[in-house]
C-alpha positions in Angstrom: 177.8 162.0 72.9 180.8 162.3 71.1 183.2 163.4 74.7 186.3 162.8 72.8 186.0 165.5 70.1 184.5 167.9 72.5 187.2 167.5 75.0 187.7 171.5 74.5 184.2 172.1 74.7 183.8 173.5 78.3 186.6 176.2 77.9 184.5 177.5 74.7 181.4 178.1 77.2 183.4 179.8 79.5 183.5 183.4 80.0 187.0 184.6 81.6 187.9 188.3 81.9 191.2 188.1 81.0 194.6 187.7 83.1 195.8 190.2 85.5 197.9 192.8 83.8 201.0 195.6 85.2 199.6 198.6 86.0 201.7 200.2 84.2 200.8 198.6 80.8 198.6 200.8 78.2 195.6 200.5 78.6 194.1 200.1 75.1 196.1 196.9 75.0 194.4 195.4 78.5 191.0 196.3 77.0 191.5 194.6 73.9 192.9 191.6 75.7 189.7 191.7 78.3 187.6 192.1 75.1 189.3 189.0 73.3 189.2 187.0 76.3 185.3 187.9 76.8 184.1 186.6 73.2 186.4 183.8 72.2 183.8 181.5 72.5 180.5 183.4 71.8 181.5 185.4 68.3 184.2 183.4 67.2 184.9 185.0 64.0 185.7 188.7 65.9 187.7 186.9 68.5 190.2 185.9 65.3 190.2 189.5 64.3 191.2 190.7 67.6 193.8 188.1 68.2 195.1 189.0 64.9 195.5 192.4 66.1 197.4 191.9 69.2 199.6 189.6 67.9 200.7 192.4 65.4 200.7 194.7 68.8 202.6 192.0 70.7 206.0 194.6 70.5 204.4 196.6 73.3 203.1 193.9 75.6 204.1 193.6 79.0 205.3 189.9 79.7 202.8 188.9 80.9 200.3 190.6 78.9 202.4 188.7 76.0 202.1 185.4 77.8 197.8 186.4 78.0 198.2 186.5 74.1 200.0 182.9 73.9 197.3 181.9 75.8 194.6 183.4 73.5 196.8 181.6 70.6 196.9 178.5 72.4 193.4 178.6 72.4 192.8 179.1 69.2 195.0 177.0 67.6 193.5 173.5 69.4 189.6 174.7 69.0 189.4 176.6 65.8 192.3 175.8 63.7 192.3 172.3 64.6 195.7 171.7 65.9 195.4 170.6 69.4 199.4 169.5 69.5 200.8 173.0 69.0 197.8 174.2 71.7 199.3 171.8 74.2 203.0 172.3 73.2 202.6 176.4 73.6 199.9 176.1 77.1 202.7 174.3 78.3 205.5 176.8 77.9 202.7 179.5 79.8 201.9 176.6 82.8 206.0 176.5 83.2 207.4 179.9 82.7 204.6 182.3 83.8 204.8 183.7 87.3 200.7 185.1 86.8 199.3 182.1 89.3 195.7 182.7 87.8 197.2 182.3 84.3 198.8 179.4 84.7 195.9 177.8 86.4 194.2 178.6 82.7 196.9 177.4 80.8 196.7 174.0 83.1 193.3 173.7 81.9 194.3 174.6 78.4 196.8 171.9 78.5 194.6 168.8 80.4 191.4 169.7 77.8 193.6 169.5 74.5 195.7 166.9 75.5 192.2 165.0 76.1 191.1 166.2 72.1 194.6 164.4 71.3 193.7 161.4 73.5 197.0 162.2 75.4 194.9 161.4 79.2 197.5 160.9 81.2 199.4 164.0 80.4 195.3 165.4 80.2 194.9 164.1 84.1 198.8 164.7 85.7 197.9 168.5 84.2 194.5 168.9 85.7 196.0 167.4 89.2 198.9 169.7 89.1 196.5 172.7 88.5 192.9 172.3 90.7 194.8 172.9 93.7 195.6 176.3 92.7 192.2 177.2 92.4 191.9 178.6 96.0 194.2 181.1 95.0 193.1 182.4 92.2 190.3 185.0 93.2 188.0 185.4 90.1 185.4 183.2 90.1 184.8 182.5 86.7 188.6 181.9 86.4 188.5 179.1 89.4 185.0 177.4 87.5 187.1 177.3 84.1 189.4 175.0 85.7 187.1 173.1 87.8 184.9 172.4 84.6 188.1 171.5 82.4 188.3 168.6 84.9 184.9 167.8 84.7 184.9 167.3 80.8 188.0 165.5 81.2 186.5 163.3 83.6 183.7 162.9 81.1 185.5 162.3 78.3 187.7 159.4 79.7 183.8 157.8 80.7 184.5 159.0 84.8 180.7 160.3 84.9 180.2 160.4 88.3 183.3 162.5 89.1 182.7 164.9 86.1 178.9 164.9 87.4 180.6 166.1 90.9 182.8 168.5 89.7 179.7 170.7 87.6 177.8 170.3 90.6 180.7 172.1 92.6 180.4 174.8 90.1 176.5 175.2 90.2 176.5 175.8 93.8 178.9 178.4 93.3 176.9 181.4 91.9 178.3 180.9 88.7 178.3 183.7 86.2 175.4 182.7 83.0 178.3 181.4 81.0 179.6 179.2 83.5 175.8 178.1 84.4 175.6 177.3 81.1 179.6 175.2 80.5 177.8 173.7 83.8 174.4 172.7 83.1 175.3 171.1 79.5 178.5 168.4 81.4 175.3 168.1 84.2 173.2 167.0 81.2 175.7 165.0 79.6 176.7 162.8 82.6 173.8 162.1 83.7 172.7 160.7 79.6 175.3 158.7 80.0 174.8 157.2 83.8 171.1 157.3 83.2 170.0 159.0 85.6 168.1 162.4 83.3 164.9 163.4 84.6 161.6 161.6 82.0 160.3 165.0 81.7 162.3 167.6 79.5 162.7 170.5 82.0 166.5 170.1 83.1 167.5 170.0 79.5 165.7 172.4 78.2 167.0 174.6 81.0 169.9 174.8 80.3 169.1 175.3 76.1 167.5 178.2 77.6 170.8 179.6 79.9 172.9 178.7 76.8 170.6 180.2 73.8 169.9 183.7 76.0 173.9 183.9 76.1 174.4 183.3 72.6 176.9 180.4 73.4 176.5 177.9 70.1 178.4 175.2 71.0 177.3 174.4 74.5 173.7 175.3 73.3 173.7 172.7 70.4 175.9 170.2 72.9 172.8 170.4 74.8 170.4 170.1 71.8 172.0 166.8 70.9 171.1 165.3 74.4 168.0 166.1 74.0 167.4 164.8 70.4 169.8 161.6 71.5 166.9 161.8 75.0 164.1 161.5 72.3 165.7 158.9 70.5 165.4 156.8 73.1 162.2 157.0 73.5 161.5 156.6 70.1 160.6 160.5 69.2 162.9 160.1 65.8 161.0 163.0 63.7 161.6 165.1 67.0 165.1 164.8 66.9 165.6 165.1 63.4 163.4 168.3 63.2 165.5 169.9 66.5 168.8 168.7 64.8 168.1 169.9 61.6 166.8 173.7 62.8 169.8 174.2 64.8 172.4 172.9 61.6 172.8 176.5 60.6 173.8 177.7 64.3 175.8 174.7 64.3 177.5 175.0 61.4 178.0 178.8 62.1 180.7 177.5 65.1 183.1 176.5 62.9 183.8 173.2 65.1 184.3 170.1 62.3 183.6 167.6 65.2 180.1 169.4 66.4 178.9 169.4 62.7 180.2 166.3 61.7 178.6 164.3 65.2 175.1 166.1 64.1 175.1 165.3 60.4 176.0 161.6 62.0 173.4 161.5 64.7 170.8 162.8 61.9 172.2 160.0 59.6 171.1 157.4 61.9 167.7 159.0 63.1 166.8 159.0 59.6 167.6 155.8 58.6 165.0 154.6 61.3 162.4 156.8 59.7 162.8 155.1 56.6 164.3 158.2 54.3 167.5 156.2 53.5 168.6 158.8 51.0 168.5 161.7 53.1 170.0 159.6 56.1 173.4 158.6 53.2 174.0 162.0 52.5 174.1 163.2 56.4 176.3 160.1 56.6 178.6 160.6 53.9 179.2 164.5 55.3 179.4 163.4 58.5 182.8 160.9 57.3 184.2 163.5 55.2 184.3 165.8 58.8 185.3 163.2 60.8 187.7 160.5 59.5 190.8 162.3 60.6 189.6 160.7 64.3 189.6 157.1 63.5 188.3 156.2 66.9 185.2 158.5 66.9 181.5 157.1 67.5 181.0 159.6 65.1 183.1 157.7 62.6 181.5 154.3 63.7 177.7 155.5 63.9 178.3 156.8 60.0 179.8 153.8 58.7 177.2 151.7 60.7 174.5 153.0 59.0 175.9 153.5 55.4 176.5 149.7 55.9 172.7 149.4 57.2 171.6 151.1 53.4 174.0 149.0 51.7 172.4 146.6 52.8 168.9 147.2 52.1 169.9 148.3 48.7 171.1 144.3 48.2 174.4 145.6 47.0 176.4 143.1 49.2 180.1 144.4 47.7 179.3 147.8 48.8 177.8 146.4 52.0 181.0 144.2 52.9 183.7 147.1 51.9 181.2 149.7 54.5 180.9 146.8 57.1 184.7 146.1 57.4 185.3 150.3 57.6 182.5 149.9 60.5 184.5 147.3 62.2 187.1 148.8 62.1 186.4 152.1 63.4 184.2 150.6 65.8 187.8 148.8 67.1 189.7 151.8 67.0 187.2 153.2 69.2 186.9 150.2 71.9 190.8 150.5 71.8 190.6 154.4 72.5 188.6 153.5 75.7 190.6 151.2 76.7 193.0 153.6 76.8 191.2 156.2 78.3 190.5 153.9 80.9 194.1 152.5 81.6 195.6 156.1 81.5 193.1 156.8 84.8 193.9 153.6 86.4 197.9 155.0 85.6 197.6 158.4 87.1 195.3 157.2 89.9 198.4 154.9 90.8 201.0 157.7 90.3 198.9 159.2 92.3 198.9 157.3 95.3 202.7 156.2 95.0 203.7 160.2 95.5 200.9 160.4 98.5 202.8 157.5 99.9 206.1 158.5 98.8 205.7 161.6 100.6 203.9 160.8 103.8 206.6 157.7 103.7 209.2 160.5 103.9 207.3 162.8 106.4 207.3 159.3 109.0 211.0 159.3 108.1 211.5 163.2 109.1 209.6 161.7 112.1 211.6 159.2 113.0 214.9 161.5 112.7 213.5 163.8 114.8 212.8 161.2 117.6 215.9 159.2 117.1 217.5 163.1 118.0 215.3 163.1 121.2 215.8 159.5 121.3 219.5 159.9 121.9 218.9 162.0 125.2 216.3 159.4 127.2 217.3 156.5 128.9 217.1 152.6 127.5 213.0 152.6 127.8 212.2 155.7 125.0 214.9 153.8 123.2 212.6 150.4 122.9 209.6 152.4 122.1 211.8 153.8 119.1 212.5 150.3 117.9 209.0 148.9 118.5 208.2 152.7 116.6 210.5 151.6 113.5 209.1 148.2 113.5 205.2 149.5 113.0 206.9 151.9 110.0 208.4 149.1 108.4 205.7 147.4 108.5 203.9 150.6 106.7 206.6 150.0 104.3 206.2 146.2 103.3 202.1 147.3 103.2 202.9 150.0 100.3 205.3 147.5 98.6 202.8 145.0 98.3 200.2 147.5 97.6 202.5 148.9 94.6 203.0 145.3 93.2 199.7 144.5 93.4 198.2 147.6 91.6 201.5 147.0 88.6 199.8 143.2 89.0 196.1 145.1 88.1 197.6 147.0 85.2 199.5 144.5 83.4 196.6 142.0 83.7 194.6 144.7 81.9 196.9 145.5 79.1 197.3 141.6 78.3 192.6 140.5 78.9 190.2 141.2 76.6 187.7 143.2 78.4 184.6 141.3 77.0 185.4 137.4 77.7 187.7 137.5 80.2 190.2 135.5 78.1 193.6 136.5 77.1 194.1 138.9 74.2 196.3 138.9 70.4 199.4 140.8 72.4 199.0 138.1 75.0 198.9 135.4 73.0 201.5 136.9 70.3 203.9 137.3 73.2 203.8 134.1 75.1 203.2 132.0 72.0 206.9 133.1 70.2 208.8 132.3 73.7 206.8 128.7 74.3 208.2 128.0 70.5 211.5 129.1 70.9 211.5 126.9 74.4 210.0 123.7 72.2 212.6 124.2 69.1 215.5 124.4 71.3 214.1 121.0 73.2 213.2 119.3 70.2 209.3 119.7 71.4 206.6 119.2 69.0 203.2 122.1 69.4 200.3 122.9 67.2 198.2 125.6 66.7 194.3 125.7 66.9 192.6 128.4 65.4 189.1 128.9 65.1 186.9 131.4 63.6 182.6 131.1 64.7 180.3 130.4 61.4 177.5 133.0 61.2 178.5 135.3 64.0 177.0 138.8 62.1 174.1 136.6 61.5 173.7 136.3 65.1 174.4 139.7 65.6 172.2 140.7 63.6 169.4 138.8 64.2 169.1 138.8 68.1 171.4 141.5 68.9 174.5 142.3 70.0 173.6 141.0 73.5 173.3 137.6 72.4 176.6 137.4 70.3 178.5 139.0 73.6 177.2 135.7 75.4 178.4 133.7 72.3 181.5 135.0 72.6 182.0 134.4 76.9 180.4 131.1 76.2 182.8 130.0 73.4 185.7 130.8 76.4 184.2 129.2 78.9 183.3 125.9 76.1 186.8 125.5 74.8 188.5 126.3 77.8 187.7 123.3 79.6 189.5 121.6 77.2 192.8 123.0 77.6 195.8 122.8 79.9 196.7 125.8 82.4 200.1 125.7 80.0 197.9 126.1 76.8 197.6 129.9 75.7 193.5 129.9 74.8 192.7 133.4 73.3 190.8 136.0 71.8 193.0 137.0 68.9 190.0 138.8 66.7 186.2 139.9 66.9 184.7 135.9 66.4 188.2 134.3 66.1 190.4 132.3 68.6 193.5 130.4 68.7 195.6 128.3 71.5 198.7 127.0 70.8 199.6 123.7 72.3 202.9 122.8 73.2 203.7 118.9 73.2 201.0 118.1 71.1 201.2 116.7 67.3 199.0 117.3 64.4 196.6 114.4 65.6 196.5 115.2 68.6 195.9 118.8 68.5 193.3 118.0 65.4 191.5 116.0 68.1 191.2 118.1 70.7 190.0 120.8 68.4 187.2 118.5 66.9 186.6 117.6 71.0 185.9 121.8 71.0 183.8 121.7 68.2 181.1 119.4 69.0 181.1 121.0 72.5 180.2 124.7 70.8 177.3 122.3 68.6 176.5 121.3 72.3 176.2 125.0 73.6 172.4 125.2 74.7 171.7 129.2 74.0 168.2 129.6 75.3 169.9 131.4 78.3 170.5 134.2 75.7 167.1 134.5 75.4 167.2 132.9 72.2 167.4 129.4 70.3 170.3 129.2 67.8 172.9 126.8 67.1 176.4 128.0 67.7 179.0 126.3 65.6 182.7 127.2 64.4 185.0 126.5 61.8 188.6 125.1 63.2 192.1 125.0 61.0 195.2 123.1 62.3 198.5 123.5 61.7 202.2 122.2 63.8 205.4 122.6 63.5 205.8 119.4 62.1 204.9 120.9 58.6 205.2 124.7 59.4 208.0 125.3 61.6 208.3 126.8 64.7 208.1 130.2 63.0 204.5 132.0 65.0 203.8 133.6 62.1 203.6 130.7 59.3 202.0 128.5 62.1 198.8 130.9 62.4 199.4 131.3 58.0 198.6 128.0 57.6 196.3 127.2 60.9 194.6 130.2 58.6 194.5 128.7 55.3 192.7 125.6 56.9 189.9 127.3 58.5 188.8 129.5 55.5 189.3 126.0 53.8 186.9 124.8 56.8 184.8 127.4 55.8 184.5 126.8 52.1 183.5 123.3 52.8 180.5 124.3 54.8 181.5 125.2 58.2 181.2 123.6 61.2 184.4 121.1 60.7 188.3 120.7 61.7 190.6 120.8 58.9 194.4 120.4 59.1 197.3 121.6 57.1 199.4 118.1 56.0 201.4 117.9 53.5 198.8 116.9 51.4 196.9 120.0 51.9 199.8 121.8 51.3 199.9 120.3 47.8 196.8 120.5 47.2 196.6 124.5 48.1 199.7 125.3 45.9 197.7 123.2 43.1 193.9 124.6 43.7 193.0 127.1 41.1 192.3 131.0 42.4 188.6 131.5 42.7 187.3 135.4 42.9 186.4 135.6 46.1 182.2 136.2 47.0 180.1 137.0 49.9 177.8 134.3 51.3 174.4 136.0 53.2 173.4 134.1 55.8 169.2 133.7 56.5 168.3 133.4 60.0 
């Protein structure tokens, strides 16, 4: 499912009464504020009216019946008028000036969900931490579940299934109210999609279609519908899904939520495609992009471009089908990139985290050991050595948390600087270390080269045996040309099939050398571990600062120019930028450029 668009999803489903209001204030204007509050999510339309109305009313407000109506605008602005930053920026000024403690645990919520929409998760987590542990003091129930299930779509959304899976359990045990059973059941549903672990038969979905649909709430209840088609899917029940998807486009498109209507029209795209209607499936595509590619990081995004590639394709229009494929590649980067980032912004928090839990019991043992040293002062010599031995064990404590600190910074900077697939260093990595090691060789009088290499027929391979098989390309190309390299050498994944190392101390020859050592190795690569026989071979260009410089950038130029000259000379070979190549580039005449299709 699409978590990141539907970051605001849960606090749609749920059904909150409003928050506490002065006696004193008229009582026309509470009711109208319990009615807004009561339909925001079932009838959105009416709940623009009303807010409409006590905005122009707003004069006579209380203050905090005034801060109840930022809220409702907060609300609206991040899940029906599409502008999550100004939700965040005015749930923010609620969380920190309102005194109503059940209100600003809803405006805690407001802020964690939208800053998820926004991809903001660390604000989205330091939020929800800073508001679930006022839920045992706010007494309404369906008040404390809209906070606990904000934290479990955020939790969702940032791939944390388990602990979103926990948190609607925690409200499902709670007597919820029918809406909140239904915000419930459909993050139940969802997690457990995505961790596997849904029930063969239907019942637990369809249950909660059923709490959903009796309450009228369409975005939940076609939430759910899409687990259930993307359930059938899987088990290869494509003209069930399409036929569920395409009966409930009218509710859907009734909510007025772009990302819900454009993730169906996408997830119908791609159903259809693997019926065979390939028209039908490019116009669901095509609606689903022009909904969705303000979020460059969507699946939404990706699974639309996927399979308008896919009819490209089979249409043998290979211009189309390279333009579509590159828009797929990249949206299918931006997304690996967004959860990376999801995933570093929990491992951030969780650290945060942990420093202030040690950070404060660190300064509760100090309190402690004032307190003693007070007491201390009064005994005789022998309390006096217990202090000491006392103060030793807390330094110790101390020296543990340091090293503890370090070694979690140690965690995070390793993961900013690996790619998560191979293992190997990644382009900010490499980038990085790559322009010091240069400036270190010019000022020494050092010569380096640069390898870069790029594997021939990888989308083939993709393609043909999956994307399995080119992920175990891609760690066994690593694990190939690492061997040949020094622990000083800075081997990396710089693109989606592409590597380079730059080698410091080596010349042209001897850097072309080693690279040709790398090639036949990858020829040598035996694959049937993969589950498949293939030959794996790549195409390598050379270039050192001999003839480029030690300039990073015009060292990977012309490393560049020599692969795709590699390439254009049948693949599979090392070619190195002299200055006879760089002649002969300047001389060759342009050629248009064309697109090879590789058999398998």
């Amino acid at each position: 499912m699409q978590r990141k668009h539907f970051a605001a999803v849960l606090l749609l489903l749920s059904s909150l009464l409003g928050a506490r209001v002065e006696a004193a204030a008229p009582l026309d204007l509470d009711k109208t504020l319990a009615e807004a509050d009561g339909i925001r999510s079932a009838r959105p339309k009416e709940f623009l009216g009303l807010l409409q109305q006590l905005q122009e009313r707003r004069a006579a407000a209380t203050a905090v019946q005034a801060q109840h109506i930022d809220y409702l605008q907060a609300y609206a602005l991040g899940v029906y008028k599409d502008k999550p930053e100004e939700s965040v920026r005015l749930a923010r000024k609620i969380f920190d000036e309102t005194r109503d403690e059940t209100l600003k645990y809803r405006a805690g919520s407001l802020v964690a969900n939208m800053s998820g929409l926004i991809r903001d998760f660390s604000t989205g987590l330091r939020y929800m931490q800073r508001t679930l542990p006022l839920r045992n003091r706010v007494g309404n129930r369906d008040f404390r579940h809209d906070g606990i299930g904000a934290a479990a779509v955020l939790y969702n959304e940032i791939g944390q299934y388990q602990i979103g899976l926990r948190y609607a359990k925690e409200m499902l045990a709670d007597k919820p109210s029918p809406r909140i059973k239904c915000a419930a059941g459909y993050v139940q549903i969802e997690s457990m999609l995505e961790l596997g672990t849904l029930p063969k038969d239907d019942d637990l979905v369809n249950g909660v279609i059923g709490d959903c649909s009796a309450i009228h709430e369409l975005i939940p209840l076609n939430i759910s519908r899409m687990v259930l088609a993307r359930k059938w899917a899987a088990e290869q029940k494509f003209e069930d899904s399409i036929k569920l998807l395409e009966d409930s486009l009218p509710e859907i498109e009734l909510t007025r939520y772009p990302r819900l209507i454009a993730r169906a029209h996408a997830l119908i795209a791609d159903f259809k495609l693997k019926t065979g209607d390939v028209k039908s499936s490019e116009a669901h595509a095509n609606i689903a992009i022009s909904l969705g590619e303000q979020i460059k990081s969507s699946t939404t995004l990706v699974s639309a471009y996927n399979t308008l590639y896919q009819i490209a394709a089979r249409r043998e229009k290979p211009t189309l089908a390279l333009e579509l494929y590159k828009r797929y590649a990249e949206s299918e980067i931006a997304h690996q990139n967004d959860v990376k980032a999801k995933e570093l912004a929990f491992e951030i928090v969780r650290h945060e985290t942990m420093r202030q839990t040690q950070q404060i019991a660190l300064l509760e043992r100090n309190n402690q050991v004032l307190r003693l040293q007070q007491s201390l002062d009064r005994e005789n010599a022998q309390k006096a050595r217990l202090a000491t031995v006392f103060l030793m064990l807390l330094l110790a404590g101390i020296v543990f948390w340091a090293i503890q600190v370090k070694r979690h910074q140690a965690q995070l900077q390793r993961l900013a600087q690996t790619d998560g697939l191979t293992g190997m260093r990644n382009r900010h990595f490499f980038t990085q270390k790559s322009e010091r090691a240069l400036v270190d060789a010019a000022r020494a009088g050092e010569p380096a080269a640069l390898v870069m290499f790029d594997l021939d027929h990888f989308k083939a391979i993709n393609d043909t045996y999956g994307h399995g098989a080119g992920d175990w390309v891609l760690k066994q190309v690593g694990k190939t040309c690492s061997a040949h390299c020094r622990r000083i050498d800075y081997l990396s994944r710089i693109g989606g099939e592409e590597f380079a190392v730059l080698l410091r101390g080596f010349d042209l020859a001897a850097a072309a050398r080693l690279a040709e050592d790398c090639r036949a190795q990858l020829a040598q690569i035996d694959t049937r571990e993969s589950g498949y026989s293939f030959v794996v071979t790549a195409s390598f260009g050379v270039s050192s600062t001999a003839q480029s410089g030690y300039d990073l950038s015009r060292l990977m130029s012309h490393a560049d120019q020599m692969l795709y000259r590699a390439k254009n000379e049948g693949r599979n070979r090392v070619c190195a930028y002299t200055a006879e190549a760089a002649t002969e580039r300047r001389n060759a005449p342009k050629r248009s450029p064309s697109l090879t299709v590789v058999g398998s």
